[in-house]
C-alpha positions as CSV (number, residue, x, y, z in Angstrom):
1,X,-67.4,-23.0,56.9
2,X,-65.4,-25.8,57.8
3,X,-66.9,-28.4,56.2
4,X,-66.5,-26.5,52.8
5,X,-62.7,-26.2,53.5
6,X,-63.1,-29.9,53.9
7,X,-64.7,-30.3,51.1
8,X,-62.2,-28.3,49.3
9,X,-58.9,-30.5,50.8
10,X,-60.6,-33.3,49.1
11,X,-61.2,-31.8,45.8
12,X,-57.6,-29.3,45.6
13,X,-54.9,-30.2,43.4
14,X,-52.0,-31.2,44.8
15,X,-49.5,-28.2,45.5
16,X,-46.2,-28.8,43.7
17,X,-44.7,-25.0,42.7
18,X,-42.3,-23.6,45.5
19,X,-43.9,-20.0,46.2
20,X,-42.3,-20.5,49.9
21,X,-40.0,-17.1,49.8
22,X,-43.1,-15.8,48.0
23,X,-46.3,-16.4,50.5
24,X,-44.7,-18.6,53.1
25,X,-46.8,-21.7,52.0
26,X,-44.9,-25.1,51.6
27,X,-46.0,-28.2,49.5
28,X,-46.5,-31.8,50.5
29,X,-43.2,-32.6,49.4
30,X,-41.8,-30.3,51.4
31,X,-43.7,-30.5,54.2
32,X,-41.7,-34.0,54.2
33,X,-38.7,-33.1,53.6
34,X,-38.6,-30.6,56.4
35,X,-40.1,-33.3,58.7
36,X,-37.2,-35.0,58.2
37,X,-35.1,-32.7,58.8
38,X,-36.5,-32.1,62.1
39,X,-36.8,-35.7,63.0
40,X,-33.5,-35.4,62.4
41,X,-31.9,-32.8,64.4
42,X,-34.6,-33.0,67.2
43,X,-35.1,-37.2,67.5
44,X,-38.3,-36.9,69.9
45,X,-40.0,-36.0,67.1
46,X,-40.9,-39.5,64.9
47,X,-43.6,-39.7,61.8
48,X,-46.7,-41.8,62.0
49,X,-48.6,-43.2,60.1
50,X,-52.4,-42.7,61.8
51,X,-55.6,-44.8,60.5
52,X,-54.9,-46.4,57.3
53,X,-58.4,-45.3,55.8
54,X,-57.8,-41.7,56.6
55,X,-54.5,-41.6,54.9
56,X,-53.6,-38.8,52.7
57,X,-52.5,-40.2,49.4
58,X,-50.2,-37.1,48.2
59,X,-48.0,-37.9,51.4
60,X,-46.0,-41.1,52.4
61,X,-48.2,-43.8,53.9
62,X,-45.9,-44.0,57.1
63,X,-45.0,-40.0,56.9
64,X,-49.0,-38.8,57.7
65,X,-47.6,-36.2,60.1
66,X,-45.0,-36.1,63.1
67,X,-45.4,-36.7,66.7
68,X,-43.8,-36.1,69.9
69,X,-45.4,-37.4,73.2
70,X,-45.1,-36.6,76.8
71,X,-44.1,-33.3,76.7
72,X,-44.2,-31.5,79.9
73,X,-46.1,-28.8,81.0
74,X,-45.4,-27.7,84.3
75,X,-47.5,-24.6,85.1
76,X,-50.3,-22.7,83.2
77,X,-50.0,-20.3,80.6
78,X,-51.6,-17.8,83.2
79,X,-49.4,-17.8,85.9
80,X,-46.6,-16.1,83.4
81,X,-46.6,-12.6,84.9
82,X,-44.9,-10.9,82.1
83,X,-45.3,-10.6,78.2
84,X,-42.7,-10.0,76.0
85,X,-42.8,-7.2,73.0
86,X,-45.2,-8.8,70.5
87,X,-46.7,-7.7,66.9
88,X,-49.6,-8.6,64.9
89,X,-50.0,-10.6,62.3
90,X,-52.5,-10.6,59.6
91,X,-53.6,-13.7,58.0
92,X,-55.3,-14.8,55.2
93,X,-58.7,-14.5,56.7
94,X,-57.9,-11.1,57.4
95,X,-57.8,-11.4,61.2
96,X,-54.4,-10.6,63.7
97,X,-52.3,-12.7,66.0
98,X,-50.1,-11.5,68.0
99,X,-46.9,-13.3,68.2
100,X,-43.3,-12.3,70.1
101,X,-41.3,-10.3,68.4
102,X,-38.5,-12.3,68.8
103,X,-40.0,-14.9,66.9
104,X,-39.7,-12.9,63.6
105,X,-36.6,-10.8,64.4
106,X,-33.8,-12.8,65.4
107,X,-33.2,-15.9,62.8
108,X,-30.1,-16.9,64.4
109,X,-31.6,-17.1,67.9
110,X,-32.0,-20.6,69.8
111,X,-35.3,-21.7,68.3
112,X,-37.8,-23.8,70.1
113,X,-37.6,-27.5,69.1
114,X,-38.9,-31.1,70.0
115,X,-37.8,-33.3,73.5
116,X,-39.6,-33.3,76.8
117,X,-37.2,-32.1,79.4
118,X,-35.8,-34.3,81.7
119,X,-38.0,-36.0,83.7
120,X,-38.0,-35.6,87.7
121,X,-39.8,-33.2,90.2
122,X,-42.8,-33.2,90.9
123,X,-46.1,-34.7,88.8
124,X,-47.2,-32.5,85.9
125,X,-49.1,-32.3,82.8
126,X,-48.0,-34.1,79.8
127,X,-49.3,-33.1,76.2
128,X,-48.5,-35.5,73.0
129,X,-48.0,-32.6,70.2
130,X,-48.6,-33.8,66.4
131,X,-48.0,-31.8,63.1
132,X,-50.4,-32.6,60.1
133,X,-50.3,-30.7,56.4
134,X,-53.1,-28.5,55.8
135,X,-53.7,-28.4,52.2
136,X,-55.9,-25.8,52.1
137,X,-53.6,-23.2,54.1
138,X,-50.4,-25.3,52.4
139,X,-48.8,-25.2,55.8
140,X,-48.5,-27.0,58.6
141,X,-50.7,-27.5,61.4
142,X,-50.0,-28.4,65.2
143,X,-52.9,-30.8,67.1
144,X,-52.7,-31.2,71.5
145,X,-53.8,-34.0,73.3
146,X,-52.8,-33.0,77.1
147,X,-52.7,-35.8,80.2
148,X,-53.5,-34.6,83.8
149,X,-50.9,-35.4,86.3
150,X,-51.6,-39.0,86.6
151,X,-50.2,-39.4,82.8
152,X,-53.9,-41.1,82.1
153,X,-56.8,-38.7,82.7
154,X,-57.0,-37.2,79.8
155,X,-57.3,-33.1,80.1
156,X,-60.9,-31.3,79.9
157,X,-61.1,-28.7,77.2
158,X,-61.3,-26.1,80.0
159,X,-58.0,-27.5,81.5
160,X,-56.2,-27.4,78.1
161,X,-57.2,-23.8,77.3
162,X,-55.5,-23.1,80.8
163,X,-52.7,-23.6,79.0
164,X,-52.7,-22.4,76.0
165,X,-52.1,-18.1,75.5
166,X,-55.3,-15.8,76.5
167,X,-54.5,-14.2,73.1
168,X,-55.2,-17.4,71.4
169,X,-57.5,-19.3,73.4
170,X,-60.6,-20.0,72.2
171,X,-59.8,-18.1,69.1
172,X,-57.1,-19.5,67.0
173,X,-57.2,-22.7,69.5
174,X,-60.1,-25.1,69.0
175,X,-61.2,-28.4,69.9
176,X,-61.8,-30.5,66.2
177,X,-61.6,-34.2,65.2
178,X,-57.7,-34.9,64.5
179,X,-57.6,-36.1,60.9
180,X,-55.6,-39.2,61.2
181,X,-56.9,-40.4,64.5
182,X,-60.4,-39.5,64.8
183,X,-60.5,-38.7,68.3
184,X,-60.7,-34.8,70.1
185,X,-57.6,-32.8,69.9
186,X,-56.8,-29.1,70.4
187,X,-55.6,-27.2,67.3
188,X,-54.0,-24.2,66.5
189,X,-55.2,-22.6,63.6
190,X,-52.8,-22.7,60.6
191,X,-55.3,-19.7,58.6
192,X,-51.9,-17.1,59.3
193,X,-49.1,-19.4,59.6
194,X,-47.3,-18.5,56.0
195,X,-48.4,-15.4,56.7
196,X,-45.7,-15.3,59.9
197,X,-43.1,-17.5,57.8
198,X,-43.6,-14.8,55.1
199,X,-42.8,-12.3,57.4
200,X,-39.7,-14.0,59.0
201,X,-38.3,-14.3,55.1
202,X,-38.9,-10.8,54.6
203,X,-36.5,-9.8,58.0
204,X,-34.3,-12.4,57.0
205,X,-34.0,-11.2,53.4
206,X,-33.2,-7.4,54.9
207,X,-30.1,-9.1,56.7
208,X,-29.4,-10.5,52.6
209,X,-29.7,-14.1,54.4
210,X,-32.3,-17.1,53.6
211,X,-34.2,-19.3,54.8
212,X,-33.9,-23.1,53.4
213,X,-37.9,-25.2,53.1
214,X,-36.6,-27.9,54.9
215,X,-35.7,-25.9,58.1
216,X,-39.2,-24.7,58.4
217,X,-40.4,-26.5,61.6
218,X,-37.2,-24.7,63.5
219,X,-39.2,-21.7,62.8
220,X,-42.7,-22.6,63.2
221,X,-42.4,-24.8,66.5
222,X,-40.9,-20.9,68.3
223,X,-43.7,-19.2,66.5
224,X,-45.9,-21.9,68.1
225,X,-44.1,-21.3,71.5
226,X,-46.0,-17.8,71.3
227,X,-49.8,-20.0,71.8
228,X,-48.1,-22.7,74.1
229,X,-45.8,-21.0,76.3
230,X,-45.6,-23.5,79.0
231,X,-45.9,-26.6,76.9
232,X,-42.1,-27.5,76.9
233,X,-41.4,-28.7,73.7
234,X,-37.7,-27.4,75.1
235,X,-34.3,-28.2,73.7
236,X,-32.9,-25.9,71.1
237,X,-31.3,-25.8,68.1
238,X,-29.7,-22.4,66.5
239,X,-30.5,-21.4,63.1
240,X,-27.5,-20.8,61.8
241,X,-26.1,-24.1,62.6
242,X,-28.5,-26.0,60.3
């Protein structure tokens, strides 16, 4: 199955409509354009560029997808004790995921951004977090690489799923070939990610308010919070300051 959606990416004509208040789904152009803007508010965060022959030649040759390294992760995803209210999902593949109901209810809440938190304490894991464009879903999609305490060892799959959600691991959380780099990362499945940004339009259009393409990743990086709880992409920016 995946190497037909692969085979599709290569073959798909480039988005270029905006159906984002429609379906959620964002185009190359403004996949950028929101990058920047995040880069911007949230300066952790940086573009790369990747390997030159895996370049994608519908996006900037140094704008491949954004990065942030180091983040801290403190404790596993299983030690949190308590869940908050959460809802389901359905994606385009027709499955659920369950995500906080915060996430899609309160647009003017502080919203999960880039920046590791300030160093000190004691040793910890460290994950670099990287955000590619999916053509086929036409939304983003967010890649792991996690470092045992050391800061070298590089995590075993079995130690990253300790820190990614029990509702995702394993299921919308794999282990695949990033696309730039060509090594092992973690990824979260991006098969129902306009179908959340849909549903975060639709609550913010019952409040007769809107929400602007290039503020996207504000959104997406506390829906993502919902998979990586512990992962502390941490600082925060509110909503209706952008």
């Amino acid at each position: 199955m995946e190497a037909l959606k692969n085979l599709f990416r290569k073959n798909k004509s480039i988005p270029t409509e905006n159906t984002f208040e429609r379906d959620g789904k964002i185009t190359p152009d403004q996949f950028v354009a929101a990058g920047d803007q995040l880069i911007d508010k949230c300066p952790a965060w940086r573009w790369a560029a990747g390997e030159p022959s895996k370049a994608l030649q519908y996006l900037p040759p140094g704008k491949q997808f954004l990065i942030t390294q180091r983040v801290p992760c403190r404790k596993r995803a299983s030690s949190l004790l308590t869940r908050a209210e959460e809802s389901e999902v359905e994606g385009d593949g027709g499955d659920s995921w369950l995500v906080p109901e915060s996430a899609v209810a309160t647009p003017d809440a502080a919203t999960p951004a880039s920046g590791a938190a300030a160093a000190g304490g004691a040793a910890h894991r460290t994950y670099d977090v990287c955000i590619t464009y999916d053509i086929f879903y036409q939304s983003p999609r967010m890649w792991l690489l996690g470092y045992a305490e050391d800061g070298t060892t590089l995590l075993t799959q079995e130690q990253v799923f300790e820190d990614i959600s029990e509702d995702h691991a394993r299921k919308t959380v794999t282990i695949e070939q990033h696309p730039h780099l060509g090594v092992p990362y973690a990824t979260i499945h991006p098969c129902k990610h306009a179908s959340l940004m849909k549903r975060f339009i639709d609550r913010l259009a019952q409040e007769n308010k809107g929400l602007n393409p290039t503020h996207y990743f504000f959104q997406f990086l506390k829906f993502m919070n919902a998979v990586i709880p512990t992962i502390e992409y941490g600082m925060t920016v509110e909503m209706e300051s952008l």
